[in-house]
C-alpha positions, 0 to 999 in steps of 0.5 A, a space after each residue: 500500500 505505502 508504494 501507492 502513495 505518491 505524494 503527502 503534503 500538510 492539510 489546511 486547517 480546514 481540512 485538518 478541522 473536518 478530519 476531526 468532524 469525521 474521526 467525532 462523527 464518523 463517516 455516517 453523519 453526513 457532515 461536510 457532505 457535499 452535492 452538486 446537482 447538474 440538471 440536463 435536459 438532453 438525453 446524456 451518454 453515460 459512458 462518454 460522461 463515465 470517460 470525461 470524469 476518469 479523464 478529469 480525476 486523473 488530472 487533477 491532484 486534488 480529486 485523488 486526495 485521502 487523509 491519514 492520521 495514523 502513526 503521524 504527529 498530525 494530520 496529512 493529505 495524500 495524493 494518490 497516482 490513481 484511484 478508481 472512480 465510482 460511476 453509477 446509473 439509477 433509473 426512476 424514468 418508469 415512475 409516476 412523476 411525483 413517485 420518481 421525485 419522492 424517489 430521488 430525494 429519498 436516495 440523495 439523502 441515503 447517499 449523503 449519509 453514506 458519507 466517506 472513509 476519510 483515509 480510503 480514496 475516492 473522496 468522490 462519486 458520480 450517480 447519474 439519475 434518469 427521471 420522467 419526460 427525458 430529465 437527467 440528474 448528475 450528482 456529484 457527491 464528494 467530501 467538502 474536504 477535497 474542493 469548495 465552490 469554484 473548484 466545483 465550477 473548474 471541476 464540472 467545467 471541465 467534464 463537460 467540455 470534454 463531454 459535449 467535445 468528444 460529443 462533438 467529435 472534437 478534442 478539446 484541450 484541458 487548461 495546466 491548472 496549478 497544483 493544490 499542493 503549492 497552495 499547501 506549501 504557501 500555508 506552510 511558509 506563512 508566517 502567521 504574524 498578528 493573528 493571535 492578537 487580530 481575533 483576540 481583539 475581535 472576540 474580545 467580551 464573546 463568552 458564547 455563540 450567538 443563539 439561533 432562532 428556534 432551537 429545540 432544547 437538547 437539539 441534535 437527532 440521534 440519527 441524521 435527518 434530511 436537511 430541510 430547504 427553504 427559498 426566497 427571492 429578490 427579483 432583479 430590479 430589488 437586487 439592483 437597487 441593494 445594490 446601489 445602496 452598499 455601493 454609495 456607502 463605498 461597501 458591497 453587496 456582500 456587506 449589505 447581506 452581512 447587515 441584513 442577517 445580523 439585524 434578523 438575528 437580533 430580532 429573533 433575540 441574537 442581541 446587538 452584539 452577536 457573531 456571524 459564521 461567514 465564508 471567506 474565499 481565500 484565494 486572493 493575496 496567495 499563489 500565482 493561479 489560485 483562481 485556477 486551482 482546484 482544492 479547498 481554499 475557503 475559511 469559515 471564520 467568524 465576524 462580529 457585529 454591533 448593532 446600535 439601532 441609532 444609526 443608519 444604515 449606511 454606516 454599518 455598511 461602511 464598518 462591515 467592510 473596513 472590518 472585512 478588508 482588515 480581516 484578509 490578512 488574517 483568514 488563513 487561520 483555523 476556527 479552531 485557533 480562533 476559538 482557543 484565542 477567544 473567550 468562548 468555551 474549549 469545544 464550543 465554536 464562536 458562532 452557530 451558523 454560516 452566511 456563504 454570500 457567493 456574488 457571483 454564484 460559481 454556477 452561473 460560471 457555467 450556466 451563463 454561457 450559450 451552448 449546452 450549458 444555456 439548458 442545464 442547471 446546478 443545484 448545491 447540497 452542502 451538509 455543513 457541521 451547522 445547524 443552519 447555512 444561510 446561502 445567498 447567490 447573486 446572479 440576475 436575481 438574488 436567491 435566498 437559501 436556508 439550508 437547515 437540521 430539522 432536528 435542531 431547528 424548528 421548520 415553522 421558525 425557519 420559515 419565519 426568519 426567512 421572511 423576515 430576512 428577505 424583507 429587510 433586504 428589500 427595505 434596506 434597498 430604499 436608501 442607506 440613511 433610515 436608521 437600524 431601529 427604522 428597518 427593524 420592523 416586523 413585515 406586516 404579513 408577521 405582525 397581522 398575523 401574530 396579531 391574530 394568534 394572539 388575540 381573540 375576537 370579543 366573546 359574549 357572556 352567557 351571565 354576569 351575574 357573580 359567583 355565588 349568585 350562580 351558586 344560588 341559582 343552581 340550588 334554586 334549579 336542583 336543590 336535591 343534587 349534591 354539591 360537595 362529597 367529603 369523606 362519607 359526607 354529602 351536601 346538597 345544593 340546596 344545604 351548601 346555599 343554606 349555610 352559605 346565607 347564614 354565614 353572609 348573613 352573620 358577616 353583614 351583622 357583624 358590620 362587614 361591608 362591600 369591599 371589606 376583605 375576610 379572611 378564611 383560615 381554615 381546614 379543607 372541608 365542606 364549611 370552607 366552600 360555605 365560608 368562601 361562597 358566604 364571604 362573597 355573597 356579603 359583598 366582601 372579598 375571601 383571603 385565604 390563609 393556609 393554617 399549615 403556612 409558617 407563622 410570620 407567613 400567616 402574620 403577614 397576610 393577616 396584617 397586610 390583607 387589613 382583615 376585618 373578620 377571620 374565619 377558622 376553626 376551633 382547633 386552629 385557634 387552639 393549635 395557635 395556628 393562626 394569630 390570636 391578636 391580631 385586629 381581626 375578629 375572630 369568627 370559629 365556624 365549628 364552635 359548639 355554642 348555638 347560634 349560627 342555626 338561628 341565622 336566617 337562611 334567605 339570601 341576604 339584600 346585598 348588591 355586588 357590582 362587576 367591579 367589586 373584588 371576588 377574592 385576594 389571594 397572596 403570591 410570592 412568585 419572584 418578588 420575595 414579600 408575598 403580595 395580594 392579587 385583588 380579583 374582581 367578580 368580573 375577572 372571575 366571570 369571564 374565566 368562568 365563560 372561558 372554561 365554558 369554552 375550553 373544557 365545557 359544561 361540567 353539570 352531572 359531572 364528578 371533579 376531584 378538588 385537590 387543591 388548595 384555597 390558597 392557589 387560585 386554581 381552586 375556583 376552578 375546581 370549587 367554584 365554577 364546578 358549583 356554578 354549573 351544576 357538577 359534584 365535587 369531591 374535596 380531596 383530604 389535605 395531608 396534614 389535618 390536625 385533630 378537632 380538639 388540640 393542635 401537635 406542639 401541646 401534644 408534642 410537649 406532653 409526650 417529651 415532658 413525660 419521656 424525661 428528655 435530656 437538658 439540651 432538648 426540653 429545657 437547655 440550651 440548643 447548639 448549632 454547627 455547620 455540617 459540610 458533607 458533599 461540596 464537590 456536587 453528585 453523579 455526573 457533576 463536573 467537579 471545580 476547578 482544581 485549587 482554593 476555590 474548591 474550599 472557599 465554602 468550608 473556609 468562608 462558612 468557618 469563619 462565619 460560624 467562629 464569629 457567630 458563636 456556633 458550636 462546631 465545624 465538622 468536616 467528613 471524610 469521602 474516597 473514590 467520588 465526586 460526591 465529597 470527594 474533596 474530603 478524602 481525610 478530615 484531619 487535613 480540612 480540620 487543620 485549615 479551619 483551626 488555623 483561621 479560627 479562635 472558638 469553634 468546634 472543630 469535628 470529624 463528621 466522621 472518621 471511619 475507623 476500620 478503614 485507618 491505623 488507630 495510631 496514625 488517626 490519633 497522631 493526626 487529630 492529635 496535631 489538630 488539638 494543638 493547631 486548635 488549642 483544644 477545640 476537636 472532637 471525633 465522630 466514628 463510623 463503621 463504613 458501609 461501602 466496600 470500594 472504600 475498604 481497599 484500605 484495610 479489606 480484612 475489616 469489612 465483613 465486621 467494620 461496626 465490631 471493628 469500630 468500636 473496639 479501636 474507639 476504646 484504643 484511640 480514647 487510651 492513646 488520647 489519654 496518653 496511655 501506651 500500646 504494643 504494636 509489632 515491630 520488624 524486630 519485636 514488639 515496641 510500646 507506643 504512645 502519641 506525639 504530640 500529646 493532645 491539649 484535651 486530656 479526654 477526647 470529646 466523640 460521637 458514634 454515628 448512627 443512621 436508622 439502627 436503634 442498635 447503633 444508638 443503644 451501643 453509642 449510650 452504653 459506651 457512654 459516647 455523643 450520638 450524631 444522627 440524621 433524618 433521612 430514612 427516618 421520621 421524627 417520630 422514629 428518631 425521637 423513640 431511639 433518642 429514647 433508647 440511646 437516653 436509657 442506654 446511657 443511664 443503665 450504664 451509669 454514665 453522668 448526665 443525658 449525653 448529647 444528641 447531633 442531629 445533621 438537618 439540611 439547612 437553608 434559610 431565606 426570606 420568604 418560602 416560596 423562594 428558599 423552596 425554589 432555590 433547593 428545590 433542584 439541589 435537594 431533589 438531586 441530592 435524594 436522587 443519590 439514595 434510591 434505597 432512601 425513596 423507597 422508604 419513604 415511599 413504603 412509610 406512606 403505605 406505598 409498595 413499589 418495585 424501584 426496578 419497575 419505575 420509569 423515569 418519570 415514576 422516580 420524578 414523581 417520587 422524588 417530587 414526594 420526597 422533596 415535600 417530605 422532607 422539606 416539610 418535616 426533616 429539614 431546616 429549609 425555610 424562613 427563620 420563623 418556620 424554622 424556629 418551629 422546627 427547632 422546637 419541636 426538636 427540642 421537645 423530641 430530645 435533641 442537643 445540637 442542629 448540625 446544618 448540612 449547608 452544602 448540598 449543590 446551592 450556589 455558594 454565596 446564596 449559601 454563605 448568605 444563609 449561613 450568616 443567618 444560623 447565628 440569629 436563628 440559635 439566638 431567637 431559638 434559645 430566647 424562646 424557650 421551651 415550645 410548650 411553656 404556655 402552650 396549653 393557657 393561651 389554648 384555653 383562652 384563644 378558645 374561650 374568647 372565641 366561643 364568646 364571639 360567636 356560635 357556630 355552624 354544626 360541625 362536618 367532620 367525616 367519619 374516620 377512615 372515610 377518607 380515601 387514601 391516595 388520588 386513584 383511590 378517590 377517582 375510583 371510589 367516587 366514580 370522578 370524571 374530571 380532575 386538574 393537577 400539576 404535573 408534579 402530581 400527575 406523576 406522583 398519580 402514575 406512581 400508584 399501582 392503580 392511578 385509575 386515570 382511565 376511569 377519567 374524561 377529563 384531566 387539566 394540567 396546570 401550574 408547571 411546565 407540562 413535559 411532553 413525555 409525561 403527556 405521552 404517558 398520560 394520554 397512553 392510560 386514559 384510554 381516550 379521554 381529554 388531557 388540556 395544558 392550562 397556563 395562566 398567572 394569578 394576576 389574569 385569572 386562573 387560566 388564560 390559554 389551553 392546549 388540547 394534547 394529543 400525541 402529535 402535541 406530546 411529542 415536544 419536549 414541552 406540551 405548548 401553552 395554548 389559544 388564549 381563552 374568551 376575551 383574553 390576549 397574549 402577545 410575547 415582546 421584546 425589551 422595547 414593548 415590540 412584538 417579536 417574530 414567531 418562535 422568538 423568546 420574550 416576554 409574554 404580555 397578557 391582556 384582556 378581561 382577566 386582568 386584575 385590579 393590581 396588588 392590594 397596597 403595593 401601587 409602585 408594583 401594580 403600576 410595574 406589572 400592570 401596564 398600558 399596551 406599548 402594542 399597535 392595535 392592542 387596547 387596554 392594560 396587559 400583565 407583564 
């Protein structure tokens, strides 16, 4: 083989660039695949045409090129003294038409994704295809690696003038054209001077490509798809005046294309400083010839663009062409240099699609001339490693080209670029001197049609009557119907209106007038719907307060809300869920004392006007302080028209409410449901407190009783910072080597030493990412005692089979004294076996292990010496240096086993626990054991007890949820073992092996909620406060915050400094039942004063379903609305019962289109609707109706807009963007509420008068 190999010369970088792509690739991609079509009218000779190309491939160097790569420092070409020549012949003459094009289109696409074997000759092959009424198609296939564009002109040119020669009977002449090798030597001798420092400069502040217009999320196919082709078209007299508008800026058509595209570029969200990928021809300035030569000589390199919208035309014009002069002396560099000189990321190119302006087009070299070629046509395929090539070819018109991946871009986006694209060429035509913000307008076509998508035309109501007046009129219709299931209990219409009179009659009494607002805190049951609809039929709006929400939440809303009445329960009072001083009266719905009865249940005289606010409902969203959203009757009825619409009329049918008051979706499920007639069935909340006494009273009793130690009831509680993973999880990219990596331990050390914190613990992780910064504790102890004064300084924990005894006490020895006698070692016993290739022999029996080399450290601590084996006999040993505490303070780790924490009491040590794949129930029955472990062996004291608990604290909860919510969920994601229990302590029994993907995101959605609603300090400082001090109760000493669990790191600090205040507030407190059971009584007796109550409506116990498929299968529910989080919880059951539905709505997150396949896949037929709207325009304001063909996305699409409602997505400047373009979404209409109560700086942000053209009114932002 090497005796073939005639010549070898360097590549271009170019072609060192696709060699890459093809080695990444491989050779079935079809990337830099190129093929030229020949179009003949006249019959053709194929043997003659067979001849002319063996005839051309001889000749030329270039054509009998290959790449090696193997065994050379670098990538070289090869030219070979002869290669074969692939010539084939496919005939589709026979065919129908339309079959024949099908056909060809079909085998063009399997021939480029043939591709080429880079390092096996020909790179090149002939196909000669004959289709219907006499047309023949030449296709010429070859890797872009071996010729560019007017090589394409030189290589055709010269086949076909031997071809029509020889036909002729002639023997044309072949013009002697340069050798591409000479142009490689040319490259060789360049010296490259400036080049670095030129693209530096031009690049300088790029960190990323520009994006493209409708690129899907995770783009890219598995496998190559045929490219998608659109076409535009400017006619000659357009081309001509684009023309003359570059030339009178001294600039040139090319220039005017390279305004154009960028403009469109940053219309569709590129920004005004964005790059383009442009094609440089790259054979001026080089060897004698080269416009003769046939090889690669082009560049594909970048050209940055600023756009300032201030000026015109004419000077973009003039700075595109300076900067494409300078750039010549500067184009024969790789891309892939100048990506290293640039600031983007290695492996990410500067720019994501390539503009090739070919003025003149090399086809029309040939199809210009008279002759043969006067009948013939070329056309060009140019699979490029781009998501997108913008071809743009000048000849007597201007043909547009977007060549395009369907799988990484939109075809319906593409369609629209391209119209805008077009357009602004033509308007640039006009003149040189309209400013960039002149032409940048959307082509009327667009806007009249983005118009229409967004708006609908005006939809009459079928009532205005508000909400509880069509309540009252269902009663009135049928009276006997149930209205509300709960449990085992069924209200009538004509029961539900009965008791929603008596309590508006009661609110007029107690003087509440129109506009007041009244607050509704209460547990889920059929009195709260009485409560919501009685609130509103005496003229006032509802405000729901969530009992379960921290109190300081609860506080604000009652006192911001200006609330003239509450209405709750008796046990919530008692409970002291909800504040007892606060200026509203107090109205318990459930007091045994008489009185509501007697009311009257006769509608009341009280007239609502349209305009008068149905209800205020709080929402934090992105502004931190939870703000109340003021909605008025006339918003709720037109959201009542639109699901008419939308979902239709739900009379006779059966809906689930699952959700609750406090988000807006609710009036869909309670009040719309009600006013057309259907049953509803209340779904149980999870946490329902007793009727007669709230958790902390008899939390308090119960640890009162268990005699906890003094740090849990009544001392002190301790606080310490916990760092436990820090490097991130299973495929986490690990830091950059250095100090950064432990700027966290070391800035948090420093805070909590300020703070008056207990203690650092450091852990000790091998062999993964998930801590792998940790490998030894003593080290990372040793930094931290060295930059602080006070603070504890711990293992958390040494796992001691897994060491030398000796050689742990010699090192935290040294830490002793760096510290001056702040240490403290925990011990584990290991549990991974990868981590015992330290010392294998202890796996099998590491806990006994454990606690036999425990009782030698602690002697060695003490100073007491051992005997060890020496190479030449025993030797007796102690520790140097000896220690500054003369007792080594320890902790015995301990996960879910009561063993571990009864051995941990009886060796008389501190105990260090955590919360996951326990309850704090279970905890604090085995603080119990550990307790009693520890006064059976007659050690002094209780003994203490550390409890590790991930700790975020913030200021509102809302955000501290959204912050960890994904660095927490990835984080339980670790644990597969741990979901499962917590799945099986829900009554749960599932097969891990069988979860779907989505199965284990509902699962960890679960486990989240769990968690960081139970068993963790994720919160504000007053939910958290509640939590410390149920904690105390449950016997624990010490919170040790687990704070680096994947959070940003100065959101992180940020919460750290807040752990100090935390620790003072919560020993300031005191214990959480002093008082407790006094200010119950009296909350109770000063509400029974106020006012009697309703009968109480407590179902029977074990009425209540158990789970969602349990409901709709008991209750026989045709309809239900969920989050998609709930849905997949929902499939995650092992009888969801989603194919006994008709309906299911889902809203309130995005809506993935996976989960929509699922859905549609069990409910067997029925409708499944994405529903989008913000609380600010009303519930709702569009719907999608899924089917497949919308499941197929990655996200299920918003929707139509809903009766009366307008949606518009903008840009910065209150424009409309073009379709498929990103911005922000504007909402418009008669959902569009009042604004915020009290925040008018807020409401006069968000709420605003249309920047729109022909949109009326005011529009949500």
């Amino acid at each position: 083989m090497e005796a073939r190999f005639a010549t070898r010369t360097d590549l271009t970088s170019l072609q060192s660039g696709m060699v890459y792509h093809h080695l990444r690739e491989g050779r079935n991609a079809g990337t830099d695949v190129v093929q030229v079509e020949v179009v003949c009218s006249e019959e053709i000779d194929a043997p003659r045409l067979r001849r002319a190309w063996a005839e051309v491939v001889g000749r030329e160097a270039a054509l009998r090129m290959s790449a090696r790569w193997e065994g050379v420092s670098e990538p070289e070409a090869v030219i070979h003294p002869t290669v074969p020549l692939e010539f084939d012949e496919v005939d589709f003459s026979a065919l129908d038409p339309d079959e024949a094009a099908r056909q060809f289109r079909a085998a063009l696409h399997r021939d480029e994704v043939r591709g080429f074997d880079l390092g096996e000759p020909p790179l090149m092959r002939v196909t000669l295809y004959r289709l219907p009424e006499g047309e023949t198609r030449l296709v010429w296939t070859l890797h872009h690696l071996i010729a560019d564009g007017w090589s394409y002109a030189l290589v055709l040119d010269d086949v076909f003038t031997l071809y029509d020669g020889w036909g002729r009977d002639e023997a044309p002449e072949l013009p002697e054209r340069p050798s591409f090798e000479r142009f490689a030597e040319w490259l060789e001798e360049r010296s490259g001077e400036g080049d670095r420092e030129f693209w530096k400069g031009m690049l300088e502040g790029i960190e990323e490509p520009s994006p493209l217009p409708g690129e899907r999320s995770g783009s890219g196919a598995a496998e190559p798809q045929p490219r998608r082709y659109l076409h535009e078209q400017l006619d000659p007299a357009e081309l001509d005046r684009l023309r003359s508008v570059a030339e009178s800026a001294d600039a040139t058509l090319n220039n005017a294309i390279q305004a154009a595209w960028a403009l469109t570029l940053s219309r569709y969200g590129a920004g005004d400083d964005l790059v383009l990928g442009t094609i440089r021809g790259g054979r001026a300035g080089t060897i004698p010839g080269a416009r003769e030569t046939v090889g690669l000589f082009i560049q594909t390199l970048p050209l940055r663009v600023r756009l300032q919208k201030d000026r015109t035309l004419g000077e973009l014009l003039g700075e595109l062409r300076r900067a494409w002069v300078e750039t010549r002396d500067h184009e024969h560099v790789s891309v892939s240099d100048v990506q290293r000189w640039s600031g983007v990321p290695a492996g990410t190119l500067p720019f994501r699609s390539v503009l090739n302006v070919q003025d003149p087009f090399w086809g029309d070299h040939l199809t210009g001339r008279d002759g043969p070629w006067s009948t013939r046509s070329v056309i060009l395929h140019n699979r490029l490693v781009y998501p997108l090539t913008v071809a743009v070819n000048a000849g007597a018109t201007l043909d547009i080209r977007f060549e395009f991946d369907p799988g990484q871009l939109d075809e319906a986006v593409m369609e629209g670029v391209l119209s805008h694209f077009g357009s602004l060429l033509r308007r640039f035509a006009e003149s040189p001197d309209r400013t960039l913000a002149e032409l940048d307008v959307l082509p009327p076509a667009d806007r009249t049609r983005l118009l229409a998508l967004g708006g609908r035309a005006p939809t009459e109501l079928v009532s205005t009557d508000p909400v509880h007046l069509q309540v009252q009129r269902q009663a009135e219709q049928e009276p006997d119907a149930t209205a509300i299931r709960f449990g085992d209990l069924d209200w009538s219409y004509a029961e539900l209106d009965a008791q929603v009179n008596r309590i508006a009659r009661r609110l007029i009494g107690s003087g509440v007038a129109v506009g007041d607002r009244v607050g509704i805190a209460m547990e889920r049951g059929p009195e709260m719907v009485a409560a919501m609809l009685g609130v509103m039929k005496a003229g006032a709006a509802y405000v729901p307060v969530d009992p379960h929400y921290p109190a300081d939440r609860v506080r604000l809303m009652v006192e911001d809300a200006g609330l003239v009445v509450l209405l709750t329960q008796t046990r919530l009072v008692e409970s002291r869920r909800i504040p007892l001083d606060s200026d509203a009266v107090l109205l318990a719905v459930d007091d045994p004392a008489q009185g509501w009865a007697d009311e009257s249940a006769l509608p009341p005289e009280r007239t609502v006007d349209p305009s008068d606010l149905a209800y205020v409902i709080y929402t934090s969203g992105s502004t931190g302080r939870p703000k109340g959203v003021m909605v008025e009757h006339r918003n709720v009825v037109n959201f009542f028209r639109g699901m008419d619409e939308a979902v239709g009329d739900p009379g006779g049918s059966s809906w689930l409410a699952v959700t609750s008051i406090s988000f807006d979706i609710s009036v869909l499920e309670l009040l719309w449901t009600l006013s057309r007639g259907a049953r509803v069935v209340l779904y149980p909340e999870r946490e329902r407190l007793p009727a007669t006494t709230g958790r902390a009273a008899g939390r308090a009793s119960t640890a009162a009783a268990s005699g906890a130690g003094p740090g849990g009831a009544t001392g002190t509680m301790e606080f310490s910072l916990f760092y436990f993973s820090a490097e991130g999880g299973e495929g986490e990219a690990a830091p950059a080597p250095g100090r950064e990596r432990y700027r966290l331990l070391l800035e948090g050390s420093r805070i909590a030493d300020e703070g008056g914190l207990s203690a650092i613990w450091t852990p000790e992780r091998h062999f993964h990412e998930f801590g792998g910064i940790y490998p030894n504790p003593s080290v990372a102890a040793a930094a931290v005692a060295a930059i602080t004064e006070r603070v504890g300084i711990r293992s958390g924990s040494v796992v001691l089979p897994l060491h030398d005894t000796i050689r742990v006490a010699e090192e935290w020895s040294v830490v002793d004294n760096l510290s001056n006698g702040r240490v403290g070692l925990s011990f584990a016993s290991g549990w991974h076996d990868r981590d015992f290739i330290f010392a294998p022999e202890n796996f099998e029996d590491r806990k006994e292990v454990m606690f036999r080399e425990i009782e030698t450290l602690r002697a060695l601590w003490r100073g007491e010496s051992i005997t060890r084996m020496a190479p030449k006999g025993e030797v007796e040993l102690r520790v140097h240096p000896r220690p500054v505490q003369p007792e080594l303070p320890f902790w015995i780790t301990a996960g879910g086993s009561p063993e571990t924490f009864r051995r941990a009491g009886e060796l008389g040590g501190n105990l260090l626990t955590h919360l996951l794949g326990q309850s704090p129930d279970e905890l604090e029955s085995k603080i119990q054991v550990y307790r009693d472990a520890w006064k059976a062996a007659g050690h002094p004291g209780h003994g203490h007890v550390s409890l590790m608990l991930h700790t975020y604290i913030g200021d509102d909860l809302d955000e501290v949820r959204a912050i960890v919510w994904d660095p927490f969920r990835n984080y339980l994601r670790t644990s597969v073992g741990l979901i499962k229990a917590m799945a099986q302590g829900d009554g749960k029994d599932l097969q891990m092996a069988e979860l779907s993907d989505e199965d284990m995101e509902a699962l960890l959605d679960h486990a989240f909620d769990r968690y960081f609603e139970t068993s963790a300090l994720m919160g504000t400082m007053e939910s958290n406060l509640e939590m410390v001090a149920d904690l105390r109760l449950r016997g624990v000493d010490e919170v040790a915050c687990l704070i680096d669990f994947g959070i940003d790191d100065d959101l992180t600090l940020r919460s750290i400094a807040r752990i100090p205040e935390l620790m003072r507030r919560a020993n300031e407190a005191g214990p959480a039942e002093d008082g407790n059971g006094a200010a119950s009584a009296a909350s109770a007796a000063s509400a029974e004063a106020v006012v009697p109550s309703l009968p109480s409506m407590v179902p029977a116990a074990g009425s209540l379903p158990d789970s969602v498929g349990d409901a709709i299968r008991t209750y026989g529910i045709t309809h239900l609305q969920c989050t998609p989080s709930m849905a997949r919880l929902i499939l995650a059951e092992s009888d969801p019962g989603l194919d006994h539905l008709d309906t299911l709505l889902i809203g309130g997150e995005a809506f993935p289109g996976r989960l929509a396949e699922r859905l549609l896949e069990r409910m067997d037929g029925a409708r499944v609707l994405n529903m989008y709207g913000p609380t600010e325009t009303t519930i709702w304001s569009s719907t999608q109706r899924v089917d497949h063909a919308v499941a197929s996305g990655a996200i299920v699409p918003l929707g139509d807009p809903i009766a009366n409602t307008g949606m518009y997505v903008v840009d910065a400047e209150g424009r409309l963007v073009p379709f498929g373009v990103p911005g922000e979404l504007l909402i418009g209409g008669a959902g569009v509420v009042r604004g915020y109560l009290d925040r008018p700086g807020l409401t006069a942000e968000r709420f605003i008068d249309s920047p729109i053209d022909g949109v009326e009114g005011r529009l949500y932002r």
